[in-house]
C-alpha positions, -999 to 999 in steps of 0.1 A, spaced: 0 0 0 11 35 -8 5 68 13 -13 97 11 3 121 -14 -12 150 1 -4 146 30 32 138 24 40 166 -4 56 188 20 83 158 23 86 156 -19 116 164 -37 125 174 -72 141 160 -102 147 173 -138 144 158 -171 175 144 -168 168 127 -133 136 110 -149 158 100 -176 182 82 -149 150 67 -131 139 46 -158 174 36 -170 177 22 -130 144 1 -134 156 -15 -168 190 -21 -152 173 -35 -123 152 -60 -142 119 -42 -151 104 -42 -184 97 -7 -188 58 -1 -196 44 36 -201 27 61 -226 40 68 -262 24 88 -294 12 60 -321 -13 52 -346 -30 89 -337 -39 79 -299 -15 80 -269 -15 46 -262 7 21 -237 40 4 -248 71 -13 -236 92 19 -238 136 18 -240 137 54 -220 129 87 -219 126 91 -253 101 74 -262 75 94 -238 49 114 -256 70 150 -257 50 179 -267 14 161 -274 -18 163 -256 -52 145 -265 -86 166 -268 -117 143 -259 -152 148 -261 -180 120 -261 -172 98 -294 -144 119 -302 -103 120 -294 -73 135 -313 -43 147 -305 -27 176 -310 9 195 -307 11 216 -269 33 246 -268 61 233 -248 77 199 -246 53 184 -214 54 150 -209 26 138 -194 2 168 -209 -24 146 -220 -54 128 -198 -53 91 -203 -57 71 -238 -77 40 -247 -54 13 -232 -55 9 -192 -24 -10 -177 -53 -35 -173 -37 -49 -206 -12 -58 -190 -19 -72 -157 -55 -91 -176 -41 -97 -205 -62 -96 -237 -59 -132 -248 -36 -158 -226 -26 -192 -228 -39 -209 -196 -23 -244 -198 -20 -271 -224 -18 -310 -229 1 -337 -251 -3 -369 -257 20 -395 -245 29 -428 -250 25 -436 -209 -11 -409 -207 -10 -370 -210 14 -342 -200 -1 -313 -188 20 -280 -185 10 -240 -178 3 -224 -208 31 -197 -213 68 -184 -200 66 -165 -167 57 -124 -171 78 -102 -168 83 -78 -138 66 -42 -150 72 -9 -140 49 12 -152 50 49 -159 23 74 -163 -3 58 -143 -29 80 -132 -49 83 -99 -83 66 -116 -57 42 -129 -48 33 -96 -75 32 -81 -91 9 -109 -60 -17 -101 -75 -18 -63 -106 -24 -83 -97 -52 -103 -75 -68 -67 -104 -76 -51 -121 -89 -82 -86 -111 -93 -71 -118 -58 -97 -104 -32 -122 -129 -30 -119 -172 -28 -110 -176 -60 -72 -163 -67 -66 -157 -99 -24 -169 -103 -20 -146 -137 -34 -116 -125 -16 -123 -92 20 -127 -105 17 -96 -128 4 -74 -99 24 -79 -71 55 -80 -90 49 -44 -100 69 -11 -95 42 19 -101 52 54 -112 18 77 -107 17 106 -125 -9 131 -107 -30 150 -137 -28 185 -137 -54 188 -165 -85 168 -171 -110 167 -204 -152 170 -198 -151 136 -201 -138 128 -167 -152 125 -133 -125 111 -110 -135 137 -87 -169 125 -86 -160 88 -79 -135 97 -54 -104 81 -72 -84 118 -85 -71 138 -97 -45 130 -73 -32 95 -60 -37 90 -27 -22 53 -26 -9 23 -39 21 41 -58 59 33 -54 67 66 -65 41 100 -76 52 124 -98 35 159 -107 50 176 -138 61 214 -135 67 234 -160 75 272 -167 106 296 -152 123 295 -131 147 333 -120 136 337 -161 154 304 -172 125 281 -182 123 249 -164 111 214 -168 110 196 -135 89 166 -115 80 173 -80 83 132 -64 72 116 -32 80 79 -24 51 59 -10 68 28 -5 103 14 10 112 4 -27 103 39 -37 125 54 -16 152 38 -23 147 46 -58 149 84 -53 175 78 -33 197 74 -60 187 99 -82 203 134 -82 172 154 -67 165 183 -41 143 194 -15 114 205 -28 108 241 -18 73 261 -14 74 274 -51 72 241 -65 47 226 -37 28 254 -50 27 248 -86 21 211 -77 -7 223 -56 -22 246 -84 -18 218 -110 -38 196 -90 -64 223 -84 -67 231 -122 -72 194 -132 -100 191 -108 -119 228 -119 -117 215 -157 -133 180 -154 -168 182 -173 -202 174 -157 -200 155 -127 -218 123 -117 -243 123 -86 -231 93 -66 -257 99 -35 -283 70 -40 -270 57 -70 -271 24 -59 -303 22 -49 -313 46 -80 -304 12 -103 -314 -14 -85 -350 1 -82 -356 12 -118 -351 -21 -136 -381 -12 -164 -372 27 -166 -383 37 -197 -348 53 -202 -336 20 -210 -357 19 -240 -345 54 -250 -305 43 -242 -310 8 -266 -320 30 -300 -285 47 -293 -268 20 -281 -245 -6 -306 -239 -29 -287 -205 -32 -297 -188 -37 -265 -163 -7 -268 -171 9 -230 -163 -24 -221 -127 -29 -238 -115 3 -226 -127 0 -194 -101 -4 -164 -118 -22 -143 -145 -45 -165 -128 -82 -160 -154 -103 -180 -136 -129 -204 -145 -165 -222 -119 -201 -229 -117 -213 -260 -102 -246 -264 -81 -261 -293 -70 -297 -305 -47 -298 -334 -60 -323 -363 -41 -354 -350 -57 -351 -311 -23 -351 -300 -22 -313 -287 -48 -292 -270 -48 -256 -257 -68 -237 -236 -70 -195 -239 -85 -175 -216 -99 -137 -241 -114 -108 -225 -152 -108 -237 -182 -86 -232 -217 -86 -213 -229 -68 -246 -219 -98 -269 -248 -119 -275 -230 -147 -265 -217 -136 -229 -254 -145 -213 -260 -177 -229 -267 -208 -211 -284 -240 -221 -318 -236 -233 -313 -196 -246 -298 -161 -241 -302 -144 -210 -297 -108 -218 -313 -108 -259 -320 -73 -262 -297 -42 -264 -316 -24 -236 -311 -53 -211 -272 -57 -218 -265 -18 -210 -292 -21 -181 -266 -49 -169 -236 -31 -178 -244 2 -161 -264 -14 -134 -232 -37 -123 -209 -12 -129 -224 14 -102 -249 -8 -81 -241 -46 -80 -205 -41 -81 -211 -31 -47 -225 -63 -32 -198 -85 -53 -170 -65 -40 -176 -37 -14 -171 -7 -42 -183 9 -71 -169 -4 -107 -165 29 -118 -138 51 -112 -146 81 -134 -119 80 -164 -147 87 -190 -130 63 -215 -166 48 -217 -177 81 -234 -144 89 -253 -145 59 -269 -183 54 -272 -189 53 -312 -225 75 -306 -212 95 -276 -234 74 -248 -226 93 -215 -233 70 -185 -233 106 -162 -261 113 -188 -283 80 -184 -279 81 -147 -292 116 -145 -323 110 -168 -334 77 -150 -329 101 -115 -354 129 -136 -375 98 -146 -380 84 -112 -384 113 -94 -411 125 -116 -426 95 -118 -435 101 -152 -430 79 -185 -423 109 -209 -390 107 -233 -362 122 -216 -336 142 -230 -298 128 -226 -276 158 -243 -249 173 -228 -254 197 -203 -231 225 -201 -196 219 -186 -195 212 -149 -233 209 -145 -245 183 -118 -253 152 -136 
C-alpha cells in the first residue's frame, strides 16, 4: 500500500528531465520491463518503452464524447495529456492468454502452464483513476476465494510510477467517484509535472514523493532536491486546475439504490436506439474483468490448448446458457452493464466499478454518456412520469 500524497507533499523532492531519464534507466537495469505512454497510430496509447525518449514529448489528446485526437502543446510536457484508450489492465488481464496445455504421451497425458513467466513491469504514467481501478480489479482477481495466479503474478511483481493529472478533459469525473485527480495510494513513486521559469530560465522539472520502501530507495539514487514552497505550489495549483476542468459531474448519492429500483425505466428503451452494442465501454474500461476459454486440439488429437480472451456482457453470447440467451436485447445488456458497474458491483466486491476516467464516453462510437443515463433515469423516477427524456450534454461542470 502506498501513502497519502497530500499529506506527504511537504516531504517531496525534485528532479529534472534528466533525473527521470536516470530513473527509468535504473528500473531497466534492475530488471523491469519498462511499460508507459507513447504517441502511435493517432492515440496515446501504452507500450514497452527503451527510456525517456520514447514518452509522448510535446502532445496532448482533446476528448469529447465519441471523439479523441491529438494535438501539438506549446512546450515539450510530458505527461500533458489525460489518459488514452489502453489501461495498464492490458497488461496485468491480458487480452488473450494461454492458460495451460496437454500432449499426448505414450504412458497418458502431460499437462504443463500455458506460457513463460511475465515479466516484472514498471509502469510509468499511471494516473490516480488508474490506480484506483487496479485496487478495483485486486479484489475482483485476488480479493475474493478464487485467486486468480496470472493476474496475481503480474500485480504484485509491480513497481508503479503515478503521475498526478494537472489537467482533465469533460469527459472525466474522477473527482466525482472519489479516485483523482490526485493519488492518494498504492504508488511506489508519484510524480507531478512542472513546467514554466524558473529566476527567467525556463524549467522542466517533477516534483516526487515515495510511497513505499522500494520507492524510496529509488529516489534515493537519483540526483534530486528538497522541494521548496514554489514548487509545492505549482504542484498544488496543477492539481487544483485538473479538478476545476473535469466536465459534468456524476451524482453518486443513491446511486445504488437509483439502479437497483428502476429495472423497467423507460430510459432504458431510450439508451437501446443509441446503443451498438459493440462492447467498446467495455474494452476500454479499467476495471470490467469479464472474459471467455476457448479450447483447441490440433487435427491429430495429440495437442490441445486452452486460452483464456477478455469478452463482453454486450456480446450476445456472454449470457448464454443451455436452453437460450439471458440478456437478448440491447436495452437489457446496457441495463446490466451500467447497473453492475455502479450498483451490483457493490454487493460482489464492497465498491463501485467505476472510477470516473470517462473512457466509456471517449471511446463510445455514438457518444453514450453513463453521467447522462444516470441523471435522466434520476429525472425519470423522481417524476414519476413515462415521458421521453432528454440525454444531451449539459453545459460543462453541471450536476449530472
Amino acid at each position: 500500500m502506498g501513502v497519502d500524497a497530500t499529506r506527504t507533499l511537504e516531504q517531496a523532492a525534485v528532479i529534472d528531465r534528466e533525473g527521470l531519464a536516470l530513473l527509468l534507466t535504473g528500473l531497466r537495469d534492475d530488471g523491469y520491463t519498462l511499460v508507459g505512454p507513447t504517441a502511435r497510430d493517432g492515440a496515446i496509447v501504452l507500450d514497452e518503452l527503451d527510456g525517456i525518449d520514447d514518452l509522448p514529448a510535446g502532445w496532448t489528446d482533446r476528448q469529447e464524447a465519441a471523439s479523441y485526437r491529438l494535438e501539438r502543446r506549446d512546450d515539450d510536457a510530458l505527461f500533458g495529456y489525460v489518459v488514452g484508450p489502453h489501461s495498464f489492465k492490458r497488461y496485468l488481464h491480458p487480452p488473450r492468454v494461454k492458460l495451460w496445455q496437454v500432449r499426448r504421451r505414450d504412458d497418458g497425458m502431460e499437462f504443463s502452464r500455458g506460457g513463460a513467466a511475465a515479466p516484472r513491469y514498471a509502469f510509468l504514467g499511471v494516473r490516480a483513476c488508474d490506480l484506483a481501478a487496479m485496487r478495483v480489479q485486486d479484489r475482483v482477481m485476488i480479493g475474493q476465494d478464487a485467486r486468480d495466479p496470472i493476474y496475481a503474478e503480474r500485480r504484485e511483481g509491480a513497481f508503479l510510477i503515478s503521475v498526478h493529472c494537472t489537467e482533465a478533459r469533460s469527459t472525466c469525473f474522477c473527482a466525482s467517484m472519489g479516485a483523482g485527480p490526485v493519488a492518494d495510494a498504492g504508488f511506489d513513486l508519484a510524480l507531478t509535472e512542472v513546467l514554466g521559469e524558473r529566476d527567467g530560465e525556463p524549467r522542466h522539472e517533477f516534483v516526487i514523493t515515495a510511497g513505499t520502501p522500494r520507492g524510496q530507495e529509488a529516489l534515493r539514487r537519483l540526483p534530486s532536491r528538497p522541494a521548496g514552497a514554489r514548487e509545492l505550489e505549482a504542484a498544488r495549483a496543477g492539481h487544483e486546475r485538473a479538478r476545476g476542468q473535469m466536465g459534468r459531474r456524476l451524482a453518486t448519492e443513491g446511486v445504488r439504490a437509483l439502479l437497483r429500483d428502476n429495472p423497467e425505466s423507460p430510459q432504458w428503451d431510450d439508451v437501446a436506439t443509441r446503443c451498438l452494442s459493440c462492447g467498446n465501454c467495455t474494452l476500454v474500461c479499467p476495471t470490467c474483468f469479464c472474459s471467455t476459454v476457448e479450447d483447441t486440439v490440433d487435427l491429430k488429437g495429440e495437442h490441445a490448448e486452452r486460452w483464456r480472451s477478455w469478452d463482453s456482457c454486450f456480446t450476445g453470447e456472454f449470457s448464454y446458457i443451455h436452453g437460450g440467451v439471458v440478456r437478448p436485447s440491447t436495452r437489457a445488456r446496457y441495463r446490466q452493464w451500467l447497473t453492475h458497474k455502479l450498483s451490483t458491483w457493490f454487493d460482489q466486491f464492497g465498491t463501485s466499478g467505476c472510477v470516473g476516467c470517462g473512457r466509456c464516453v471517449t471511446w463510445c462510437p455514438v457518444g453514450i454518456d453513463l453521467r447522462a443515463e444516470v441523471a435522466a433515469i434520476r429525472r425519470r423516477a423522481d417524476a414519476d412520469e413515462p415521458a421521453r427524456a432528454t440525454s444531451s450534454t449539459p453545459d460543462a461542470g453541471s450536476d449530472a
